[in-house]
Backbone and ligand atoms as CSV (ligand in chain L), in Angstrom:
chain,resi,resn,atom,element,x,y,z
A,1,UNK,N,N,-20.245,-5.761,-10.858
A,1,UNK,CA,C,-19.031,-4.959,-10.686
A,1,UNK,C,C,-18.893,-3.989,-11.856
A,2,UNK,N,N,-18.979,-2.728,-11.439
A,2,UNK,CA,C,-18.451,-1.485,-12.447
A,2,UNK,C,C,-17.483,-2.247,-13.501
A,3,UNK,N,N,-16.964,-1.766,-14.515
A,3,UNK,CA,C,-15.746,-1.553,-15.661
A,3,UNK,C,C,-14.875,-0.949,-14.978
A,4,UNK,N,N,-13.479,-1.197,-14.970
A,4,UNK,CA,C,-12.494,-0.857,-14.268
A,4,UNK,C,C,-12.178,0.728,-14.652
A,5,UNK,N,N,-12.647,1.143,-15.676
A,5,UNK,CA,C,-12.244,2.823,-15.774
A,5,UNK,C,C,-13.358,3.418,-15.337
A,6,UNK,N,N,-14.360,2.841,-14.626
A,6,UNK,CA,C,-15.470,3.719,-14.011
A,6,UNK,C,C,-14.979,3.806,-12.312
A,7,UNK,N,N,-13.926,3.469,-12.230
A,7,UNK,CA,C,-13.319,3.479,-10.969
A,7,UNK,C,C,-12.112,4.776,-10.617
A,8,UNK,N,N,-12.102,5.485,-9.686
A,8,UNK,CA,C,-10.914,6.035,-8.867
A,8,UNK,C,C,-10.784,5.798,-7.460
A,9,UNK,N,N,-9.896,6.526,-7.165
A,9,UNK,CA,C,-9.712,6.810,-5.423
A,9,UNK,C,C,-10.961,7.271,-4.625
A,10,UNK,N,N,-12.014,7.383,-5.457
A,10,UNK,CA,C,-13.015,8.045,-4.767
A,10,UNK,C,C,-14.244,7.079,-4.493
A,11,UNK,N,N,-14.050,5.935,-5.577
A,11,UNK,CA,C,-15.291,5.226,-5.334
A,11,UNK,C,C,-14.577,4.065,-5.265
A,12,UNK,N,N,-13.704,3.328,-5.488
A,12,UNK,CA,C,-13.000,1.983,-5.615
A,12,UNK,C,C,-13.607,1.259,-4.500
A,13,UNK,N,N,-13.958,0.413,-3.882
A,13,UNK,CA,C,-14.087,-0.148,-2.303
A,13,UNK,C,C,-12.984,-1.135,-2.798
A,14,UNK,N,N,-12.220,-1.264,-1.522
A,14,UNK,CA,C,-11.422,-2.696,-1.065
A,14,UNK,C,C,-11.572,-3.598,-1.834
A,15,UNK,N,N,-12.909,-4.320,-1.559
A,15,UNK,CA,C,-13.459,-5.372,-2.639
A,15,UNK,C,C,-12.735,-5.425,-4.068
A,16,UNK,N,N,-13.380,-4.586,-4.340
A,16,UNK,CA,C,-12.757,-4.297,-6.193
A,16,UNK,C,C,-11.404,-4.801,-6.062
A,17,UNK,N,N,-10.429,-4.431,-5.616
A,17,UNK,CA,C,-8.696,-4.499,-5.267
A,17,UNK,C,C,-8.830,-6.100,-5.486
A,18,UNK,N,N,-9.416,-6.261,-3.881
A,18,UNK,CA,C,-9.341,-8.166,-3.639
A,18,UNK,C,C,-9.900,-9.102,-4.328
A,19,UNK,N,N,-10.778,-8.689,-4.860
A,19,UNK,CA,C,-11.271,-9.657,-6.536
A,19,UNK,C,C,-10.216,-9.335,-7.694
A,20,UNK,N,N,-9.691,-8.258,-8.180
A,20,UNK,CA,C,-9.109,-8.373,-9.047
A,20,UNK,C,C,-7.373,-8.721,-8.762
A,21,UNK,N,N,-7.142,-8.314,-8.007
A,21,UNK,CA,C,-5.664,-9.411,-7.490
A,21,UNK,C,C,-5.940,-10.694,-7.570
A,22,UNK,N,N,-6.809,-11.060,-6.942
A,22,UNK,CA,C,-7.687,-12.809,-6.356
A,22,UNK,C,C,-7.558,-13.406,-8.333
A,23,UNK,N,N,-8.103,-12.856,-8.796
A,23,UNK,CA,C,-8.653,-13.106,-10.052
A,23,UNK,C,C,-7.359,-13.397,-11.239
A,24,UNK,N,N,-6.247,-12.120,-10.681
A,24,UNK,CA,C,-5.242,-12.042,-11.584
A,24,UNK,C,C,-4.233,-13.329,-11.075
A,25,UNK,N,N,-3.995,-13.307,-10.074
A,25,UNK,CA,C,-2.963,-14.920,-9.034
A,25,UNK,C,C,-3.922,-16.199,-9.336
A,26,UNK,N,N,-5.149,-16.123,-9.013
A,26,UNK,CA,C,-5.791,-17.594,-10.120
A,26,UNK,C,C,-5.552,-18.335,-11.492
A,27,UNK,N,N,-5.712,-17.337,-12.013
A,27,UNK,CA,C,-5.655,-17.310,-13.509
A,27,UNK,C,C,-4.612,-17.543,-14.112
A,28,UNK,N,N,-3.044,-17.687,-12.963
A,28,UNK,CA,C,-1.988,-18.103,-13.171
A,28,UNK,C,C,-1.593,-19.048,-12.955
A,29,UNK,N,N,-2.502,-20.146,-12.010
A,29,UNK,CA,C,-2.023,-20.720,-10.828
A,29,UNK,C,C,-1.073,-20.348,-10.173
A,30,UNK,N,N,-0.842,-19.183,-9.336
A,30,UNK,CA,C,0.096,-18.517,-8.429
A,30,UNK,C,C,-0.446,-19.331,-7.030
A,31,UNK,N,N,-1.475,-19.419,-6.893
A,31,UNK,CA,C,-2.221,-19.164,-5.194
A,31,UNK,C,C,-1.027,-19.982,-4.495
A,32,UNK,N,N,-0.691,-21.065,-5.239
A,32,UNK,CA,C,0.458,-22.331,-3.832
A,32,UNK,C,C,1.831,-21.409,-3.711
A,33,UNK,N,N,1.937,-19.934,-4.723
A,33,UNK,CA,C,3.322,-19.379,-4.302
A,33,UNK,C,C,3.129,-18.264,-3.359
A,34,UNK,N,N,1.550,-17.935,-3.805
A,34,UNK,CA,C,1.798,-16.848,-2.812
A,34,UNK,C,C,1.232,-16.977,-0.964
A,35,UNK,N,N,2.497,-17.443,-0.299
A,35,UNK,CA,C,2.223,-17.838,1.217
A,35,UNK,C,C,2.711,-16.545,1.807
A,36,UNK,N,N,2.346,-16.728,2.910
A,36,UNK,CA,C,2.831,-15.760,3.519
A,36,UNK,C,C,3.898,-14.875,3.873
A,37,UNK,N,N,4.487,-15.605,3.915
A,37,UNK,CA,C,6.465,-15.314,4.066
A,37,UNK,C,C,6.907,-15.040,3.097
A,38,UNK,N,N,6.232,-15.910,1.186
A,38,UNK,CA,C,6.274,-15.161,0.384
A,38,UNK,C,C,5.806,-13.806,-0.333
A,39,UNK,N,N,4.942,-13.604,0.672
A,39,UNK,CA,C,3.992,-12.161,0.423
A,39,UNK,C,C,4.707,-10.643,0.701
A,40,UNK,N,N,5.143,-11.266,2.492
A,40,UNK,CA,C,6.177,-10.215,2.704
A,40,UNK,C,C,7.192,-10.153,2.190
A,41,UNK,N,N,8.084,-10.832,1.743
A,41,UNK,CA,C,9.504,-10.651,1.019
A,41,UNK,C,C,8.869,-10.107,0.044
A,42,UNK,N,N,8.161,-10.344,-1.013
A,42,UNK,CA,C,7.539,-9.523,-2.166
A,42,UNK,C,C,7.140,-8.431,-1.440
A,43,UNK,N,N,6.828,-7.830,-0.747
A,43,UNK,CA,C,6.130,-6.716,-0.297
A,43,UNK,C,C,7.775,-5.635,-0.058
A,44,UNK,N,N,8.402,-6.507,0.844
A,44,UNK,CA,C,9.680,-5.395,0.883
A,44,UNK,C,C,10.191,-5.542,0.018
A,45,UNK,N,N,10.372,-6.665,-0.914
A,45,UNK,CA,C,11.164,-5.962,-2.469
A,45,UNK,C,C,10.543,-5.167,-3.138
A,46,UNK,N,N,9.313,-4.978,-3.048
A,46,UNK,CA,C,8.941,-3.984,-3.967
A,46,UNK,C,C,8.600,-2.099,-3.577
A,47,UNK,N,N,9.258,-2.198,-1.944
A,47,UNK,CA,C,8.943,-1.328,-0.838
A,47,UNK,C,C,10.590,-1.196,-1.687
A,48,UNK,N,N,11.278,-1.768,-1.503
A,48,UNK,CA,C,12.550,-1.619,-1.412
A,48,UNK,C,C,13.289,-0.757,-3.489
A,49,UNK,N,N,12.255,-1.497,-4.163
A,49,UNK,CA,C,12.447,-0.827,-5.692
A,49,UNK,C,C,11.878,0.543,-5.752
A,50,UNK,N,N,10.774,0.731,-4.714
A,50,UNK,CA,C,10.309,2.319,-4.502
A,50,UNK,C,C,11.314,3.452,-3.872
A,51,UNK,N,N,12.089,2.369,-3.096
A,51,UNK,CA,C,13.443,3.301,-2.257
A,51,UNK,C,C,14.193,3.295,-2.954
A,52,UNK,N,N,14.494,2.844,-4.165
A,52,UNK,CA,C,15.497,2.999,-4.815
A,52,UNK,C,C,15.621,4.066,-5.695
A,53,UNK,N,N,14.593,4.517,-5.941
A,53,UNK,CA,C,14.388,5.094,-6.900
A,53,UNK,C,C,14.437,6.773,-6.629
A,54,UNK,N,N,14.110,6.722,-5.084
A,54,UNK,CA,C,14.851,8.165,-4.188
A,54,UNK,C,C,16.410,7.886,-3.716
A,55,UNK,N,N,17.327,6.863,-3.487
A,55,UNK,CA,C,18.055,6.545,-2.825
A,55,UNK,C,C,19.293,7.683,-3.429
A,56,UNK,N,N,19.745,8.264,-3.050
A,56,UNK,CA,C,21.162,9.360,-2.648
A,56,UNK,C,C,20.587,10.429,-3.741
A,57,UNK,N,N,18.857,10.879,-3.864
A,57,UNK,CA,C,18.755,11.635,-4.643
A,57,UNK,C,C,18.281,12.908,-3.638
A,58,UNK,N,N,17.847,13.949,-3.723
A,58,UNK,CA,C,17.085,14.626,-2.959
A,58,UNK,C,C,16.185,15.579,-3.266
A,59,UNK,N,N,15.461,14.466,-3.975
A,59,UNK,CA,C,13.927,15.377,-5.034
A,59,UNK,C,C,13.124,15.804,-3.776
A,60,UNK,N,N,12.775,17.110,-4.299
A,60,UNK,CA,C,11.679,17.373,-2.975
A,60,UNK,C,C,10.425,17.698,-3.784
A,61,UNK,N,N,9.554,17.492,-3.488
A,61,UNK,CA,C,7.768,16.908,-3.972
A,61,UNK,C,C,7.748,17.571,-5.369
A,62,UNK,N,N,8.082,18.783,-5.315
A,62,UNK,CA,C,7.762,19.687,-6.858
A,62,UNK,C,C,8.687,19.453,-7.953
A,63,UNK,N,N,9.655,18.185,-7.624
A,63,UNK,CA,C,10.872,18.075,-8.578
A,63,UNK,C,C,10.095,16.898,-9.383
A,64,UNK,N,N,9.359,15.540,-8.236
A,64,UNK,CA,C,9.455,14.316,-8.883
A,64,UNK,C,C,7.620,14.844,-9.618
A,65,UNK,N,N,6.796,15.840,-8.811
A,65,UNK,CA,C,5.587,16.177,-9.180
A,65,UNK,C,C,6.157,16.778,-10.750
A,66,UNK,N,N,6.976,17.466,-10.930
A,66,UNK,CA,C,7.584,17.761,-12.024
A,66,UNK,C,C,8.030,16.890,-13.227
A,67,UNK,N,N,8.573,15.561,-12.295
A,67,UNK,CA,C,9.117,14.683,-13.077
A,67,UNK,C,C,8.271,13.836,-14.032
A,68,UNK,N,N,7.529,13.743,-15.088
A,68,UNK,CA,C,6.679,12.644,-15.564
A,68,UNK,C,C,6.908,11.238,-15.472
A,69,UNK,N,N,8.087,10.975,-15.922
A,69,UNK,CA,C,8.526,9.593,-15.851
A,69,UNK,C,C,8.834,9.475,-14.674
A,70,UNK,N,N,9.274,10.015,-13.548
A,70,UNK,CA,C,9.808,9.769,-12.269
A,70,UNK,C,C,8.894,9.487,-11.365
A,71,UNK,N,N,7.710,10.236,-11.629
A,71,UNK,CA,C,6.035,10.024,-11.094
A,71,UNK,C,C,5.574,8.974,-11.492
A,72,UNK,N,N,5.513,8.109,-12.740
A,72,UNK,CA,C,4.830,6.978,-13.263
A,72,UNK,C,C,5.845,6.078,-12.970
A,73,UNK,N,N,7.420,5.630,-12.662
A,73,UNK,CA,C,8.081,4.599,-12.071
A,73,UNK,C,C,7.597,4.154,-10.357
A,74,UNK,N,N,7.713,6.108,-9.759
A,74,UNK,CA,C,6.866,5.830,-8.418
A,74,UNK,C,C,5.748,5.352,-8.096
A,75,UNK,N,N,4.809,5.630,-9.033
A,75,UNK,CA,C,3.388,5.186,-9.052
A,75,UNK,C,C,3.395,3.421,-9.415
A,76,UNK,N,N,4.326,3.274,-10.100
A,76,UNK,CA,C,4.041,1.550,-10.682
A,76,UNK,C,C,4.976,1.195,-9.042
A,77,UNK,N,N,6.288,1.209,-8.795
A,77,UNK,CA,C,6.128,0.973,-7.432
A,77,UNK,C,C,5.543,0.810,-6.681
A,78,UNK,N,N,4.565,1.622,-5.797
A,78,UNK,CA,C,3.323,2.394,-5.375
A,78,UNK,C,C,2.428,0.491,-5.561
A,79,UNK,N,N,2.370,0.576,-6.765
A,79,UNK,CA,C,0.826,-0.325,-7.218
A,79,UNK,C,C,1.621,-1.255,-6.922
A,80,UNK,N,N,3.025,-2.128,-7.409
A,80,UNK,CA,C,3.582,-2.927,-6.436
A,80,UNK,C,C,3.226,-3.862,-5.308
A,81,UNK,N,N,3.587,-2.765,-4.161
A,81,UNK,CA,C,3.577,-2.856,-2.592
A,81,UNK,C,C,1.867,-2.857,-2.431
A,82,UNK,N,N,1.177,-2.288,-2.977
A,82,UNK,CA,C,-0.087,-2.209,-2.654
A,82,UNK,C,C,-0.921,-3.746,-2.991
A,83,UNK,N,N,-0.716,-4.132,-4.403
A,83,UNK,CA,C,-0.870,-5.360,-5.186
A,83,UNK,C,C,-0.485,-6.713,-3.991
A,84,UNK,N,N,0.836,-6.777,-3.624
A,84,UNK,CA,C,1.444,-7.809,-2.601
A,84,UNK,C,C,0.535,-7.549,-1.571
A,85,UNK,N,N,-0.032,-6.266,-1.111
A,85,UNK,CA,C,-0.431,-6.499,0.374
A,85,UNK,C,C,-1.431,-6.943,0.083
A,86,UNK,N,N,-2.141,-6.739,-0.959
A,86,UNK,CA,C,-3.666,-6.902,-1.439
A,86,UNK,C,C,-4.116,-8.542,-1.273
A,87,UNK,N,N,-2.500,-9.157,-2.137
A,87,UNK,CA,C,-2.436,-10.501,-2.122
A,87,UNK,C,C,-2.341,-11.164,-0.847
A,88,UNK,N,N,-1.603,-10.890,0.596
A,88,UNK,CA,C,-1.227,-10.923,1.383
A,88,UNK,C,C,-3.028,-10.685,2.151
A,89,UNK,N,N,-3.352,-9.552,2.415
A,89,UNK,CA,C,-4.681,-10.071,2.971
A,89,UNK,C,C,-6.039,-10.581,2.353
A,90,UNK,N,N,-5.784,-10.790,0.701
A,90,UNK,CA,C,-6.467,-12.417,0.385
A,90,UNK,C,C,-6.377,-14.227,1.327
A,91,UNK,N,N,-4.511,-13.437,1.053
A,91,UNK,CA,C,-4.158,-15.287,1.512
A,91,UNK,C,C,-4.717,-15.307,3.444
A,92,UNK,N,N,-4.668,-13.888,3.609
A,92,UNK,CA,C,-4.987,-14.141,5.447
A,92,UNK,C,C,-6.411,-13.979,5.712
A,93,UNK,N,N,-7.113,-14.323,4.527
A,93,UNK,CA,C,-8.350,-13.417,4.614
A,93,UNK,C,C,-8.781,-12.213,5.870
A,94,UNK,N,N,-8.146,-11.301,5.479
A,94,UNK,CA,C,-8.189,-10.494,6.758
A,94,UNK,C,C,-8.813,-9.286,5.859
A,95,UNK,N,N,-10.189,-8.351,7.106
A,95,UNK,CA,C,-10.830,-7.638,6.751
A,95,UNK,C,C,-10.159,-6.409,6.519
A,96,UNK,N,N,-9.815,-5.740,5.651
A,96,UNK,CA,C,-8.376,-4.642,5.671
A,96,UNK,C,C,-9.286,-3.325,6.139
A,97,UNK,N,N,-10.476,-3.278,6.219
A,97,UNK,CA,C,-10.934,-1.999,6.442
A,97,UNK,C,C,-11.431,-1.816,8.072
A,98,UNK,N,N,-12.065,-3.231,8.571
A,98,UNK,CA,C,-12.242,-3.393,10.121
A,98,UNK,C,C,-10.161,-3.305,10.724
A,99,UNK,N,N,-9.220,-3.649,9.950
A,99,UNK,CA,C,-7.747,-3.819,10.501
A,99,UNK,C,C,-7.572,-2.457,10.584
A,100,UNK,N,N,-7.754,-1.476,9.618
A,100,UNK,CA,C,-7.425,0.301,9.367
A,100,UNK,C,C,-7.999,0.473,10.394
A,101,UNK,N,N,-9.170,0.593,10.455
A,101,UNK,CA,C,-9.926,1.291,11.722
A,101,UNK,C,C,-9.404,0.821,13.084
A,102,UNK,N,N,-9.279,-0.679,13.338
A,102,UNK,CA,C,-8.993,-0.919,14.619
A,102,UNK,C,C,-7.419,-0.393,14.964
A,103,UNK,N,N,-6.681,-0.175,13.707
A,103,UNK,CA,C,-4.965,0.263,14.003
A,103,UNK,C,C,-5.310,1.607,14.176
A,104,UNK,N,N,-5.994,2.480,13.279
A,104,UNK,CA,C,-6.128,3.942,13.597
A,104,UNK,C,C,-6.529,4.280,14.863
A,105,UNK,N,N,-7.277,3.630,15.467
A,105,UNK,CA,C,-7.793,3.513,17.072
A,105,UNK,C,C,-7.012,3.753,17.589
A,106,UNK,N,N,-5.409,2.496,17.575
A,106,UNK,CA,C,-4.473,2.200,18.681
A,106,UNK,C,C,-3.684,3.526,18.733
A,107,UNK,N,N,-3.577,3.562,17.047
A,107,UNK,CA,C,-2.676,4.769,17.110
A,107,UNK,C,C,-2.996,6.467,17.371
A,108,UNK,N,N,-4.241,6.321,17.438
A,108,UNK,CA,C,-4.765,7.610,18.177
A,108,UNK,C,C,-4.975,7.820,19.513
A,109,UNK,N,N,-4.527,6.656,20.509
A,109,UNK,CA,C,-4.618,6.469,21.601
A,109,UNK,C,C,-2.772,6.451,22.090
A,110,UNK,N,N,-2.452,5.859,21.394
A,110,UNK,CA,C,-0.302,6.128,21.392
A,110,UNK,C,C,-0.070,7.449,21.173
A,111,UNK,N,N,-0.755,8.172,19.837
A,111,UNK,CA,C,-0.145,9.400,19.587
A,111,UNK,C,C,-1.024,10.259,20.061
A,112,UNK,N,N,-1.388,10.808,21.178
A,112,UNK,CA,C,-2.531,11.868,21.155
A,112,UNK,C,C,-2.190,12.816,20.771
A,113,UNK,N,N,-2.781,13.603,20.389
A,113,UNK,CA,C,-2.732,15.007,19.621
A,113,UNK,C,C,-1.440,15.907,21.048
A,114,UNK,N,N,-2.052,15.507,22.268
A,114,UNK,CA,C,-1.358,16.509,23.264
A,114,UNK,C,C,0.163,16.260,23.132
A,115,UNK,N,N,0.549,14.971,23.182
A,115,UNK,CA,C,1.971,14.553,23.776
A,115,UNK,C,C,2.578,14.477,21.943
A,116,UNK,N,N,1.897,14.736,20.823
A,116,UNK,CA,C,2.762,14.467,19.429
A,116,UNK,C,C,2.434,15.593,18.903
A,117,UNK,N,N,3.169,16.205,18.445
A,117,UNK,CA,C,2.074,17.484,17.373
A,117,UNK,C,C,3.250,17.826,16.588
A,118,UNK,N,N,3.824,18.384,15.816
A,118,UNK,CA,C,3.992,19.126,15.052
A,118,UNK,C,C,5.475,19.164,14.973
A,119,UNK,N,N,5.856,17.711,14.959
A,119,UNK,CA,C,7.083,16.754,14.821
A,119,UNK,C,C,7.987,17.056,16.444
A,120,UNK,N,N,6.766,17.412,17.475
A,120,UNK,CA,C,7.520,17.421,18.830
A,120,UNK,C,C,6.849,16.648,19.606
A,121,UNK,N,N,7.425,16.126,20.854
A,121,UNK,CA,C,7.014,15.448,21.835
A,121,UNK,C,C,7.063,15.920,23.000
A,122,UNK,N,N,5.805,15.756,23.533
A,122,UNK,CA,C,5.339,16.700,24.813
A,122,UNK,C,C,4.982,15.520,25.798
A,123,UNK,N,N,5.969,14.952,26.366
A,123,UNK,CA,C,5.756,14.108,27.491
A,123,UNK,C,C,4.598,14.775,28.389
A,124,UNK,N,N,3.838,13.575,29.069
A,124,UNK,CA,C,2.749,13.927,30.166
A,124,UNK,C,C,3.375,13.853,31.619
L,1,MG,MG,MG,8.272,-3.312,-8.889
């Protein structure tokens, strides 16, 4: 396994994520807390500390892209929700990249390009 700063968005695989979550909840003895039901409640509280942090504001992209600190609270949010799900399909051992593909499927077959486009709906 690479050194963790030889990593971005560009080369990371899945893997990397699920070993080092896996690795960080071991090393605590977490694994008997994190069940399922506890995964999701952690997942929307931390979905829910990301909404907070827009809640009765109305930054639009170039305010919070502007914002330094407002960008790095969103971003640790962000890693959050991502971290729980990470944990969440450890505990289900579920393949997250065969799950993307098979949901992107469904949902390209629900939304076709004809009947959704461009925040309208074009019944068939
Ligand atoms: Mg948080």
């Amino acid at each position: 396994m690479q050194n963790d700063s030889n990593y971005n968005d560009f080369n990371a695989p899945i893997i990397y994520f699920r070993k080092k979550v896996k690795s960080f909840v071991e090393s605590r003895s977490w694994t008997k807390y994190h069940t399922p039901k506890n995964l999701v409640q952690a997942i929307n509280c931390e979905a829910g500390e990301l909404s907070q942090l827009l809640l009765f504001k109305d930054y639009k992209k170039e305010d919070i892209l502007g914002n330094k600190t407002l960008l790095e609270k969103i971003s640790d949010e962000i890693s959050d929700v991502f971290i729980y799900l990470i944990s969440l399909v450890n505990c289900l051992d579920i393949d997250l990249t065969g799950a993307i593909a098979k949901k992107m499927e469904k949902n390209t077959q629900k939304y076709s390009e004809e009947e959704f486009n461009n925040g309208n709906y074009y019944k068939k």
